[in-house]
N, C-alpha and C positions, 0 to 999 in steps of 0.2 A: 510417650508418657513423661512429664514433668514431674520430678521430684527432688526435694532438698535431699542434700547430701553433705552432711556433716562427719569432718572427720579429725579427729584427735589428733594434733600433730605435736612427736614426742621430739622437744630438744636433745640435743648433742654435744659434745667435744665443737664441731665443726660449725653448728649455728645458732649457738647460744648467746655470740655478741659477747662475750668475755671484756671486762673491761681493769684498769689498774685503778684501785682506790687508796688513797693515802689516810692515814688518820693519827690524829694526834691524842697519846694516850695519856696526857699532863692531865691531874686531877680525876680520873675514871677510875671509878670504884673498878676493881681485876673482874669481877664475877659476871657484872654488868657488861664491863668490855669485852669481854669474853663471851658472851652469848650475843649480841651482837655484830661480833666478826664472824662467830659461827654460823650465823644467820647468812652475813651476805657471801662467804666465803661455799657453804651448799646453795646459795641460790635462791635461798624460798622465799625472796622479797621478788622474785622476778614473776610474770605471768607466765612463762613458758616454763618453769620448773619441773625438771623432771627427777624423781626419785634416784630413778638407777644408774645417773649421768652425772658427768663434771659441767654441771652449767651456770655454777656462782662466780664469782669476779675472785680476780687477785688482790688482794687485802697487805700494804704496806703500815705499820706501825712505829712509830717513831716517838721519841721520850718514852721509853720503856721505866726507867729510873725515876718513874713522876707519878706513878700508877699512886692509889690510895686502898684501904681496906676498911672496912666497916667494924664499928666496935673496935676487940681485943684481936683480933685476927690476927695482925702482922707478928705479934707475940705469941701468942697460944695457937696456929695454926701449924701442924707439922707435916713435912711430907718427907713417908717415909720408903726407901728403897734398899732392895736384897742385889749384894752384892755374888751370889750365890756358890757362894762359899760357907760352911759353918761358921755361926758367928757373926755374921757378917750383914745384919740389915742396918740401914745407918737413917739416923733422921737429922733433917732438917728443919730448922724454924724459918717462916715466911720470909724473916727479917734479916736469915744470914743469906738466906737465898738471894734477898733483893739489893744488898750490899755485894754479893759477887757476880752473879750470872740474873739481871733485872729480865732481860728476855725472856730467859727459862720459865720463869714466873709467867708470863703471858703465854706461852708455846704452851705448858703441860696444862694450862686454864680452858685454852681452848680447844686443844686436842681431845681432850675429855668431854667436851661437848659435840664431837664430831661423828659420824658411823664405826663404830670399833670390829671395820672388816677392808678390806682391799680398797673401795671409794674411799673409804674416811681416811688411809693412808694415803690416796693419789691428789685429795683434797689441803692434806696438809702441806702437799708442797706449794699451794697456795700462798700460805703465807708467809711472809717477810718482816722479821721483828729486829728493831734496833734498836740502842741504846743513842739519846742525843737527837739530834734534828739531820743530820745527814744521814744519807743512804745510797744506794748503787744502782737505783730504776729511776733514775733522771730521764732514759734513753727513750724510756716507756713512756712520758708524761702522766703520770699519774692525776685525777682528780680529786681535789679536796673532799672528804667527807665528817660530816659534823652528827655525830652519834647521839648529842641533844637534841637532834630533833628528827634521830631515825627512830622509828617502831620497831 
């Protein structure tokens, strides 16, 4: 008997072809870069994507300190965290954030857009955010990626 036989082949850790992508975040609105690294960071630009796997690429960012924000944002935007003690929630404005810790700004951007369970943890060690044009994955070669003309 001849018969087609089709069958669903789910990526993995081991075959998913992981690759190192660099991206430079001078001028990128945060929210925009940020669902964009999320994107390629799980994977779902890929055709082999699978849900329940680490099958997206490793995401390097560099000029963290050059990011932009839309509107009133970097002023009136606060993020706010419990130190969890009484008393103790403290806020921040966009603005003091991006004057001491620019990274942070991009990390908690995009971690919030990632699965908020064990994947979305094992996915953030994905990424690599720096302040400035140098970095520490020279070793890796990383490829250029240009976010103006990713979907």
């Amino acid at each position: 008997m001849d018969t087609l036989s089709y069958k669903t082949v789910s990526a993995n850790k081991e075959n998913s072809g992981k690759k190192w992508l660099l991206v430079d975040a001078e001028g990128q609105t945060v929210g925009r870069l940020a669902s964009k690294v999320a994107k390629l960071i799980r994977g779902k630009h890929k055709v082999n994507f699978t849900p329940h796997a680490d099958c997206g690429d490793n995401v390097i960012i560099i000029n963290a300190e050059k990011v932009s924000f839309s509107g009133t944002k970097l002023v009136n935007k606060e993020y706010i965290r419990y130190t969890g003690y009484p008393g103790g929630q403290k806020s921040l404005t966009a603005q003091e954030i991006l004057q001491k810790h620019p990274q942070r700004l991009i990390e908690k951007a995009v971690k919030g857009m990632l699965p908020k369970n064990t994947l979305g943890r094992e996915l953030f060690r994905n990424l690599k955010v720096y302040v400035g044009t140098d970095h520490k994955q020279e070793a890796q070669k990383p490829e250029v990626m240009n976010l103006d003309t990713f979907k």
